[in-house]
PAPA-679963 format. One record per residue (C-alpha): residue in three letters; x, y, z; chain; residue number from 1. Coordinates in steps of 0.1 Angstrom, whole numbers. Example, Ala and Ser with C-alpha at 12.3 -4.5 7.8 and 13.67 -1.06 7.14 Angstrom:
padren kolke = ALA; c1 = 123; c2 = -45; c3 = 78; marpa = A; firo = 1
padren kolke = SER; c1 = 137; c2 = -11; c3 = 71; marpa = A; firo = 2
***
This chain:
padren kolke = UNK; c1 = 269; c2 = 128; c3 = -128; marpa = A; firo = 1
padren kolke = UNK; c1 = 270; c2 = 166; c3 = -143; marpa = A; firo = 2
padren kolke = UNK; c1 = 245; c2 = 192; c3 = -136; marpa = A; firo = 3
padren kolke = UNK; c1 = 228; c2 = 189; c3 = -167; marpa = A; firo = 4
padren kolke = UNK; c1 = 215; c2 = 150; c3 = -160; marpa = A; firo = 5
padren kolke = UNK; c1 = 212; c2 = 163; c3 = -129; marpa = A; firo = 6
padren kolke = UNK; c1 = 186; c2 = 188; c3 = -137; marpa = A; firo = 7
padren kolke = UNK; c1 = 174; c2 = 164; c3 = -164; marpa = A; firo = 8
padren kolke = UNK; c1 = 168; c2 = 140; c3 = -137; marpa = A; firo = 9
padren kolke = UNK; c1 = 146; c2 = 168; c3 = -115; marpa = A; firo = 10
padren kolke = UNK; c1 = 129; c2 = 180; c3 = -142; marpa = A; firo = 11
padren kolke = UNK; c1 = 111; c2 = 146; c3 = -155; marpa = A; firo = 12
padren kolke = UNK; c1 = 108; c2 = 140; c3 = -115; marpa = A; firo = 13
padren kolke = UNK; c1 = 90; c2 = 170; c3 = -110; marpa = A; firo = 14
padren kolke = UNK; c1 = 73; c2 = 173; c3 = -141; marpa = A; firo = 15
padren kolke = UNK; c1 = 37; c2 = 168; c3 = -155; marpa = A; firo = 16
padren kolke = UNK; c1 = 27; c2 = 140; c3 = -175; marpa = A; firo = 17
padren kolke = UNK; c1 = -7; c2 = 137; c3 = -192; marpa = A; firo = 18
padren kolke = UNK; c1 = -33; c2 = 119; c3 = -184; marpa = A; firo = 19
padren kolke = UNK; c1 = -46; c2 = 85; c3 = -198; marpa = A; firo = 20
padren kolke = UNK; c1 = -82; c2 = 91; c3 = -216; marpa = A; firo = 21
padren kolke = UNK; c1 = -107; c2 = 83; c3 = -195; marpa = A; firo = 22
padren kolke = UNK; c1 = -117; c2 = 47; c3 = -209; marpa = A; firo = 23
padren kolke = UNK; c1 = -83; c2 = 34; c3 = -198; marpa = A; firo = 24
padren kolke = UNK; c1 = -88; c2 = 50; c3 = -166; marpa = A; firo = 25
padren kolke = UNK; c1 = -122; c2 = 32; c3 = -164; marpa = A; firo = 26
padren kolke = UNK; c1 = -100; c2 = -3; c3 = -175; marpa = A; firo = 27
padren kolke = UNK; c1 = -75; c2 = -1; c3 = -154; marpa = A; firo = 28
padren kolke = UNK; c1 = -99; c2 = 1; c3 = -126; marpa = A; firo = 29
padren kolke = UNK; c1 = -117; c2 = -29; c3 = -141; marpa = A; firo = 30
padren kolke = UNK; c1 = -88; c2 = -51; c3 = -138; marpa = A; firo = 31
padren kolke = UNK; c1 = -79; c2 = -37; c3 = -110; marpa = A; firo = 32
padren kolke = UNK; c1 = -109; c2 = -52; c3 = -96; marpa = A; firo = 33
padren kolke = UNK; c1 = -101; c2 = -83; c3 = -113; marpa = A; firo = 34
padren kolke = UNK; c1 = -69; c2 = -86; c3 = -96; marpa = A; firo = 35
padren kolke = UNK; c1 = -92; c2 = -84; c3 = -59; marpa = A; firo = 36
padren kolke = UNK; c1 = -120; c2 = -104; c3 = -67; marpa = A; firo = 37
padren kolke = UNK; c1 = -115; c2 = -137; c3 = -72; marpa = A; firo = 38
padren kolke = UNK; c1 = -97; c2 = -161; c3 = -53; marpa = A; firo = 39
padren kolke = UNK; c1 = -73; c2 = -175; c3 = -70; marpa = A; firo = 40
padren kolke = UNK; c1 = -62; c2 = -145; c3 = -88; marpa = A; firo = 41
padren kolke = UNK; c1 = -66; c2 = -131; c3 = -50; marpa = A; firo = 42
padren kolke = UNK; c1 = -43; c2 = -154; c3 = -35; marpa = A; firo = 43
padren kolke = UNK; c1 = -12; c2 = -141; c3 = -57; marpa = A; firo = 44
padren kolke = UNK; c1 = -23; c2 = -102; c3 = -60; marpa = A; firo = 45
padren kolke = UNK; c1 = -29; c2 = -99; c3 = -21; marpa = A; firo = 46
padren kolke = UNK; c1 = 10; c2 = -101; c3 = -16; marpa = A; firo = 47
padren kolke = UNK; c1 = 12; c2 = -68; c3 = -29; marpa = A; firo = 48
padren kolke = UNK; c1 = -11; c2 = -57; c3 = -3; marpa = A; firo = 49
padren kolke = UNK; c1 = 5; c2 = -75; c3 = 22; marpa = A; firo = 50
padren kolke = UNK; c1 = 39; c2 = -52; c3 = 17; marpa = A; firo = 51
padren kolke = UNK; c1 = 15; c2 = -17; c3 = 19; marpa = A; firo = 52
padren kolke = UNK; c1 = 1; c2 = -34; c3 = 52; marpa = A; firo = 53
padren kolke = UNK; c1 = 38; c2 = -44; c3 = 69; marpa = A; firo = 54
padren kolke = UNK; c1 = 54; c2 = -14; c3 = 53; marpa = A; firo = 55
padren kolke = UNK; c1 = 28; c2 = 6; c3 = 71; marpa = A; firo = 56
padren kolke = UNK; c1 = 33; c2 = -8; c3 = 104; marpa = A; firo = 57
padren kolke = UNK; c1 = 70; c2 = -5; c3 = 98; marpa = A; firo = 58
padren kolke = UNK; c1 = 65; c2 = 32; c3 = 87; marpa = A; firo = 59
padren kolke = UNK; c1 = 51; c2 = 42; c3 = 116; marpa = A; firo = 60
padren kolke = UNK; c1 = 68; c2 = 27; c3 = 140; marpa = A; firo = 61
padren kolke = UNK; c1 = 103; c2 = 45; c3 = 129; marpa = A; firo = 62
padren kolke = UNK; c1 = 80; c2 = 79; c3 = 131; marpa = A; firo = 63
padren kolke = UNK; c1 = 70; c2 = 74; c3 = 166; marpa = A; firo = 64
padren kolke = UNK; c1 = 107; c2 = 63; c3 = 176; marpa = A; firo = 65
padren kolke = UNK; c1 = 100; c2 = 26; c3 = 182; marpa = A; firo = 66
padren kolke = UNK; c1 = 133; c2 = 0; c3 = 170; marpa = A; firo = 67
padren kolke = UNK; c1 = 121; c2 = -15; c3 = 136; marpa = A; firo = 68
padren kolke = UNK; c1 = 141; c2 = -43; c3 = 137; marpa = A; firo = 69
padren kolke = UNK; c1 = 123; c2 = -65; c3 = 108; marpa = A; firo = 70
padren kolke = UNK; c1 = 92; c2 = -81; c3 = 84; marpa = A; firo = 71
padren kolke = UNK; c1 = 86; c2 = -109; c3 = 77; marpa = A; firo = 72
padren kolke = UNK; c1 = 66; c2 = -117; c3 = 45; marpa = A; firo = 73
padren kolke = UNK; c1 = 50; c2 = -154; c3 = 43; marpa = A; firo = 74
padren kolke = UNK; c1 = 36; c2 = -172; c3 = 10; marpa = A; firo = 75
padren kolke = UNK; c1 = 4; c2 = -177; c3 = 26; marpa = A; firo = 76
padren kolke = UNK; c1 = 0; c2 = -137; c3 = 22; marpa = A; firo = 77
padren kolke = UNK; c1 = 6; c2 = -133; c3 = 63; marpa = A; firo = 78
padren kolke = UNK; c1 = 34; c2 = -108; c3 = 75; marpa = A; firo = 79
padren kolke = UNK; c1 = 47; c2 = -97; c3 = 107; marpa = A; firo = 80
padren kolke = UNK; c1 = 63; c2 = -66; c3 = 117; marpa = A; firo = 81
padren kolke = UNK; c1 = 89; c2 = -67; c3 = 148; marpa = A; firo = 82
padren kolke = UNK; c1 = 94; c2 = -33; c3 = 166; marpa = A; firo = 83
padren kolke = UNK; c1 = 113; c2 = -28; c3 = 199; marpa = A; firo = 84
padren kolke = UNK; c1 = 98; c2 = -3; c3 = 224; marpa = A; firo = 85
padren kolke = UNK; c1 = 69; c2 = 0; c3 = 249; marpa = A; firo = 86
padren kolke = UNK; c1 = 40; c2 = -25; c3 = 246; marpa = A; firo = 87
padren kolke = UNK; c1 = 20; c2 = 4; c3 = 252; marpa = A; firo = 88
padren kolke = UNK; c1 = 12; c2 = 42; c3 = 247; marpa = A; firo = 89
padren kolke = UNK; c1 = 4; c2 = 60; c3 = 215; marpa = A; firo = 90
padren kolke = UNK; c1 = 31; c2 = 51; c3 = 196; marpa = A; firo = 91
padren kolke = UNK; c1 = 22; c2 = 13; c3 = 200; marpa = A; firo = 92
padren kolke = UNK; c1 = -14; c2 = 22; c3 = 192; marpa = A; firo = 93
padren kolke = UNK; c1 = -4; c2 = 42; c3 = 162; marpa = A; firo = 94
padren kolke = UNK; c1 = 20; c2 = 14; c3 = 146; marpa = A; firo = 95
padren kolke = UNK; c1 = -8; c2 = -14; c3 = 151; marpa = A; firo = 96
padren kolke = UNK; c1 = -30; c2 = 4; c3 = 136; marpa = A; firo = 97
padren kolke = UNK; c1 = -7; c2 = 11; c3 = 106; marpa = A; firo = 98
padren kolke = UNK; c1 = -11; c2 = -18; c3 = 86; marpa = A; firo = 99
padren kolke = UNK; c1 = -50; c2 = -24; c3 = 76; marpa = A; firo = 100
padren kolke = UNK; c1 = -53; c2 = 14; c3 = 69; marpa = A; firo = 101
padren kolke = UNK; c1 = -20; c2 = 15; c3 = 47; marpa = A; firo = 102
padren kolke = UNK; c1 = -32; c2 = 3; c3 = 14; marpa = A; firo = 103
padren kolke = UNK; c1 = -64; c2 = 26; c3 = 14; marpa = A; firo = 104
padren kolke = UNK; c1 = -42; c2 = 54; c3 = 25; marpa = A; firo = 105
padren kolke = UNK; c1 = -11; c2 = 49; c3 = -2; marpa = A; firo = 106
padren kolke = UNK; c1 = -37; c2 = 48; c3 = -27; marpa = A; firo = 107
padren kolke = UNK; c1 = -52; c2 = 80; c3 = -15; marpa = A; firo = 108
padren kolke = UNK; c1 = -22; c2 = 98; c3 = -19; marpa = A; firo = 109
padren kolke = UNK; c1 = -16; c2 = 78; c3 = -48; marpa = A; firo = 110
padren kolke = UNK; c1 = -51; c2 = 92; c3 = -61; marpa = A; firo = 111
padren kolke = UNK; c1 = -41; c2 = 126; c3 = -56; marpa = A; firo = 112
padren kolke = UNK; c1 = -6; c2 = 125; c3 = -71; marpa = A; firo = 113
padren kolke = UNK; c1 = -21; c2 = 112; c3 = -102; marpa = A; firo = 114
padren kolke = UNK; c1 = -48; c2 = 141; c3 = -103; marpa = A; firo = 115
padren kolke = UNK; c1 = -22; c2 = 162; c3 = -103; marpa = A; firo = 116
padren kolke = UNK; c1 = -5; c2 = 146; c3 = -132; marpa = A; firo = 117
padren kolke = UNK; c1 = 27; c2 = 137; c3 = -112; marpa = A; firo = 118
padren kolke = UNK; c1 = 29; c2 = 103; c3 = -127; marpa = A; firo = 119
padren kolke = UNK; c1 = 68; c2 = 101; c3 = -125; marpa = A; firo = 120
padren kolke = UNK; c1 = 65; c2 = 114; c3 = -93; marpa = A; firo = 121
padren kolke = UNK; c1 = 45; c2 = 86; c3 = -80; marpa = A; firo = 122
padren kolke = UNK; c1 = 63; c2 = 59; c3 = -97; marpa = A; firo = 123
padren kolke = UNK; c1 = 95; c2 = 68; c3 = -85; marpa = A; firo = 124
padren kolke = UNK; c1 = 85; c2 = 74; c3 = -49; marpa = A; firo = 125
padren kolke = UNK; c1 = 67; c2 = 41; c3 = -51; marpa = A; firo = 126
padren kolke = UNK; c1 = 104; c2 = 25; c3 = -58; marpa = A; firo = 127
padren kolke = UNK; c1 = 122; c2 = 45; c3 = -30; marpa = A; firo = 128
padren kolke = UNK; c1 = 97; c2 = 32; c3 = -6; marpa = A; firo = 129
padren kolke = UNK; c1 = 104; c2 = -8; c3 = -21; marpa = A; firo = 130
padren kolke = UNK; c1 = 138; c2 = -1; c3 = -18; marpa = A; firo = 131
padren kolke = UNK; c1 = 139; c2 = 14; c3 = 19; marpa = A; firo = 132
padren kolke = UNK; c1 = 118; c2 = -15; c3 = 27; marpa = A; firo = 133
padren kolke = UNK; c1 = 140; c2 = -44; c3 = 9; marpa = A; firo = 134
padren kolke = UNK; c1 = 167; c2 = -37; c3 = 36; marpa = A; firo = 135
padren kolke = UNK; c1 = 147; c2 = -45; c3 = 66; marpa = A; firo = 136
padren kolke = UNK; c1 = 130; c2 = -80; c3 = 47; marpa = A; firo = 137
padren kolke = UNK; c1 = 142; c2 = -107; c3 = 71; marpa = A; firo = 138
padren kolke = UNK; c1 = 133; c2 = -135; c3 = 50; marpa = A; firo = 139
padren kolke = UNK; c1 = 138; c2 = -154; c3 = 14; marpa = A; firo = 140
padren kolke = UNK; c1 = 102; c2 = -150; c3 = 5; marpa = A; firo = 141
padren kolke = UNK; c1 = 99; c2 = -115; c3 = 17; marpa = A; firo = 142
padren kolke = UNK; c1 = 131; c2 = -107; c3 = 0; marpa = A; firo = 143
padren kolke = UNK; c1 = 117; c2 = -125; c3 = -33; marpa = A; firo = 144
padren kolke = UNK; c1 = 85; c2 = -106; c3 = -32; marpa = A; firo = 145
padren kolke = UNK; c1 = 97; c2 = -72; c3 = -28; marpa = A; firo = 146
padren kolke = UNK; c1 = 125; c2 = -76; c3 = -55; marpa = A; firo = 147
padren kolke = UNK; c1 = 101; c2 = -87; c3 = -81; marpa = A; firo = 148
padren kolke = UNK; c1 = 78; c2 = -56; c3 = -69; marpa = A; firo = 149
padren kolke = UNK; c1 = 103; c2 = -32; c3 = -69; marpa = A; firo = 150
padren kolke = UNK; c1 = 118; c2 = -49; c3 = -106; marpa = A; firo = 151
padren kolke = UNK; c1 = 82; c2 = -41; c3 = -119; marpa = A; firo = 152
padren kolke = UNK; c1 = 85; c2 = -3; c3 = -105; marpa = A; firo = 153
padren kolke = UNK; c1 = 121; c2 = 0; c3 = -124; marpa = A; firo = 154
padren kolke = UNK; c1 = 117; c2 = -12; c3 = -161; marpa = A; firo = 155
padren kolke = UNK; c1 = 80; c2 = 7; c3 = -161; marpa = A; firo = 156
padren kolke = UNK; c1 = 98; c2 = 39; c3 = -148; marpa = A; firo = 157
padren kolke = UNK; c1 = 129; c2 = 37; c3 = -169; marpa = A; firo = 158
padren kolke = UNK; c1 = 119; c2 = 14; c3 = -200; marpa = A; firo = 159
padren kolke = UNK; c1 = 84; c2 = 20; c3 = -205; marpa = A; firo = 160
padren kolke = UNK; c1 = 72; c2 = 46; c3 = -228; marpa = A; firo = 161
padren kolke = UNK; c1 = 46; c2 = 80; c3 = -213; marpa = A; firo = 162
padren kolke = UNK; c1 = 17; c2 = 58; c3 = -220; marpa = A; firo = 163
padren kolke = UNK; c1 = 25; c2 = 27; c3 = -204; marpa = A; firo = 164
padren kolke = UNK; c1 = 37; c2 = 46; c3 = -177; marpa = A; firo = 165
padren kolke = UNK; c1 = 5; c2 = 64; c3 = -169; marpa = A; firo = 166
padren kolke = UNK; c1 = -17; c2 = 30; c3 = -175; marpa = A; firo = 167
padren kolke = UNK; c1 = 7; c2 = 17; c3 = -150; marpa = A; firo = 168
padren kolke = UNK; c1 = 1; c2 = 39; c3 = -124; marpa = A; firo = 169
padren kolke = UNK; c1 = -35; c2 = 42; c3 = -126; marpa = A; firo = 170
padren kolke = UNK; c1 = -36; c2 = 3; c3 = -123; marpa = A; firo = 171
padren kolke = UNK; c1 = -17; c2 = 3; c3 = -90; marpa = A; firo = 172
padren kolke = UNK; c1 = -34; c2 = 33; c3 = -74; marpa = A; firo = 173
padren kolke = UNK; c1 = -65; c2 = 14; c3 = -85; marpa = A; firo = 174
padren kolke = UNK; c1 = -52; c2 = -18; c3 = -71; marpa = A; firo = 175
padren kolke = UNK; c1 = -41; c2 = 0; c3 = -39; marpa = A; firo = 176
padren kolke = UNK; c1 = -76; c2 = 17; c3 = -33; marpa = A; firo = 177
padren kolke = UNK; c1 = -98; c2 = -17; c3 = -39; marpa = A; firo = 178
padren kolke = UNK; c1 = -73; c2 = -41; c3 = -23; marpa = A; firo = 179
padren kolke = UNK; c1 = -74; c2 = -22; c3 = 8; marpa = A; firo = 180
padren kolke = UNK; c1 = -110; c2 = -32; c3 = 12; marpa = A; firo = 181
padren kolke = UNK; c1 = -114; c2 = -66; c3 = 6; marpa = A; firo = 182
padren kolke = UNK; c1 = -91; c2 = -78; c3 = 42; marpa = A; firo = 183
padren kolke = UNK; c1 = -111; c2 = -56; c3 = 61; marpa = A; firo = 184
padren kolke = UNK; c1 = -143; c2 = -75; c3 = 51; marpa = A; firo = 185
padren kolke = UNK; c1 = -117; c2 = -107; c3 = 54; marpa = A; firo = 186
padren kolke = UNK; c1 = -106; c2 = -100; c3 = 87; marpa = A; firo = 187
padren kolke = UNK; c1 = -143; c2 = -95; c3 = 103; marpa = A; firo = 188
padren kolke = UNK; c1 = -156; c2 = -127; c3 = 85; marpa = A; firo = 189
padren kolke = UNK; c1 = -124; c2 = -141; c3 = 105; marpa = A; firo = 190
padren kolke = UNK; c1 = -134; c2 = -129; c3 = 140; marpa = A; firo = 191
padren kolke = UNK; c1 = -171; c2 = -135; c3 = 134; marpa = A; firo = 192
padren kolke = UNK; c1 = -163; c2 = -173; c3 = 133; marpa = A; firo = 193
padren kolke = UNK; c1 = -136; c2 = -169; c3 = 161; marpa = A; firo = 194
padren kolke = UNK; c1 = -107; c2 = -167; c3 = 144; marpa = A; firo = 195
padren kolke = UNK; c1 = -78; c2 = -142; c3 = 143; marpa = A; firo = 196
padren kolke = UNK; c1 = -74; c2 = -135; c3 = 182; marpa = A; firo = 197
padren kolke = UNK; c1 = -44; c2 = -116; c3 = 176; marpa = A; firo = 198
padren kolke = UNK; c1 = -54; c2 = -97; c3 = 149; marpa = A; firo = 199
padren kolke = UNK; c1 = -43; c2 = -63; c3 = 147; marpa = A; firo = 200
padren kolke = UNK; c1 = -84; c2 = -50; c3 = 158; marpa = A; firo = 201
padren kolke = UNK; c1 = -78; c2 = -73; c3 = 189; marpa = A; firo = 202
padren kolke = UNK; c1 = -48; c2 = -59; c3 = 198; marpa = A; firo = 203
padren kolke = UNK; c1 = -54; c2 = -24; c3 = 196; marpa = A; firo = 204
padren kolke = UNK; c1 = -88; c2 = -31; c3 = 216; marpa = A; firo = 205
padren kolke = UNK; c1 = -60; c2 = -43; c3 = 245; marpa = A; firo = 206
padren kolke = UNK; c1 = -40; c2 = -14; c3 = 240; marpa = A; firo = 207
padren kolke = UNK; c1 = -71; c2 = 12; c3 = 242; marpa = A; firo = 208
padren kolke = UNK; c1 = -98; c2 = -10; c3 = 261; marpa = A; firo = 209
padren kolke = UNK; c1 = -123; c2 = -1; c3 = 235; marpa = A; firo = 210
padren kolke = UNK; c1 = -143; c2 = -31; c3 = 217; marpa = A; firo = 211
padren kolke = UNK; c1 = -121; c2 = -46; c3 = 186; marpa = A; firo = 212
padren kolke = UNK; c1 = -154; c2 = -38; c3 = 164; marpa = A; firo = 213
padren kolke = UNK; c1 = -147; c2 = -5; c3 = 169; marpa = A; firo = 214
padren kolke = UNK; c1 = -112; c2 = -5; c3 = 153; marpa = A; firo = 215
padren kolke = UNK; c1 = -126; c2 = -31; c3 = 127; marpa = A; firo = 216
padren kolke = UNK; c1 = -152; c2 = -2; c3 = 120; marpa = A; firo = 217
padren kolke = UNK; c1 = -129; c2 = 21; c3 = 122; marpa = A; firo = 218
padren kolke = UNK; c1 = -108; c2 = 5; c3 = 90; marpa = A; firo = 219
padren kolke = UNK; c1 = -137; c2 = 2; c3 = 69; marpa = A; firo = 220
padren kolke = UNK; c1 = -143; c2 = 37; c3 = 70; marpa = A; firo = 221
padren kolke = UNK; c1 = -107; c2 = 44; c3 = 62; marpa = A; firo = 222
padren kolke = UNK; c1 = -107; c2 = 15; c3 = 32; marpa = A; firo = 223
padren kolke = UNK; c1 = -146; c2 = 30; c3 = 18; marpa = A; firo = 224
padren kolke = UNK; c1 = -133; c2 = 68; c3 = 23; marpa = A; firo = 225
padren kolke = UNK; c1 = -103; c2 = 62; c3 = 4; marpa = A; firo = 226
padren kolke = UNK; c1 = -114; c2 = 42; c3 = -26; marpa = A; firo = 227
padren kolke = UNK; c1 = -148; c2 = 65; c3 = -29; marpa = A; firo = 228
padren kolke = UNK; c1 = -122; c2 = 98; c3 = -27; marpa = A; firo = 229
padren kolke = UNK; c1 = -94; c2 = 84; c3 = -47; marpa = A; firo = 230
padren kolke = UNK; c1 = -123; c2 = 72; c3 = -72; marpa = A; firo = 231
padren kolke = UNK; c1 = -133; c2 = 106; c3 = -78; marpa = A; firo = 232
padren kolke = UNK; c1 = -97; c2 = 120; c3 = -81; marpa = A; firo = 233
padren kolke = UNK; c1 = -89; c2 = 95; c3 = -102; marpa = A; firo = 234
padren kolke = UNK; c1 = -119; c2 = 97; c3 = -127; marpa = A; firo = 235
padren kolke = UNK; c1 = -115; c2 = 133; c3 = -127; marpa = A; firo = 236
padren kolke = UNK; c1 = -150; c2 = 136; c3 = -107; marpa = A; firo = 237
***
């Protein structure tokens, strides 16, 4: 590749895009919402949550030197995460509670790159992250699911024209920010009828001998912050 794609390359990665008006803004966040609320449309859209929760437990277990050694993605919308290391300490606290706060917390960041008007930016980090992720899938279905996430991710970043782009991005962050809130709610409806005894609230509450509410409270904060701040950076509030 010659220095001049080269520096082509870096300067549309680093470069500012503009901004959709505001009423696509506003619809993109509508279906966004769509895309959460009901179930059936639930059931599909929730796998792309499901990758921002495992890739967040996976994420920080690699940053607090645990062995990542795979995820698992399910059709059923249920992952799992495998990590060698001790079954205690911060670092175990930290990667467990990874994964409900991951979606909320992408989409922040999301939220703020897209204020910024770093649209490629976004986009392109977004695929980096699928792509790091793809090679530590350890399953068909995980592998599918990623792939056809990641395909998405390609042909909008190199195909798509500026405006598609930008509609794009402001769907996912959307997405990101409202689909981290809806498992929160799921996962207390879950323990208040005594389900989910290994959830990841229950196991931190092991892990730090505080009550699993408290961790359950704890994500809701993380999931309400997020989509209220990323809201207003998004809206340009």
């Amino acid at each position: 590749m010659d220095s001049s794609t080269t520096a082509g390359l870096w300067d549309r990665l680093t470069g500012i895009q503009a901004a959709p008006d505001r009423w696509l803004v506003i619809a993109t966040g509508l279906a966004a919402l769509a895309a959460v609320g009901p179930r059936p449309l639930w059931r599909l859209s929730r796998n792309a949550v499901t990758i921002a929760h495992e890739g967040g437990h996976g994420l920080l277990a690699l940053l607090t030197g645990r062995e990542l050694q795979g995820i698992r993605l399910h059709s059923d919308t249920s992952g799992v995460t495998v990590s060698r290391g001790k079954p205690y300490g911060l670092g175990m606290i930290l990667t467990a509670a990874a994964g409900y706060t991951a979606p909320s917390l992408l989409g922040l960041g999301g939220a703020a790159l897209l204020s910024a008007h770093r649209i490629t930016l976004l986009l392109w980090l977004a695929t980096a992250l699928l792509a790091a992720m793809l090679v530590l899938i350890r399953n068909a279905y995980g592998v599918l699911t990623v792939v056809v996430t990641g395909t998405a991710f390609v042909l909008v970043s190199w195909r798509a024209a500026a405006d598609v782009q930008a509609v794009f991005a402001y769907a996912v962050v959307w997405f990101l920010l409202l689909g981290g809130v809806r498992p929160v709610f799921e996962l207390g409806a879950k323990r208040r009828h005594g389900g989910a005894p290994d959830s990841d609230a229950d196991q931190l509450g092991r892990l730090t001998h505080l009550h699993p509410v408290v961790w359950l409270l704890l994500f809701h904060v993380v999931a309400l912050c997020s989509l209220v701040g990323g809201g207003r950076w998004l809206l340009g509030l």
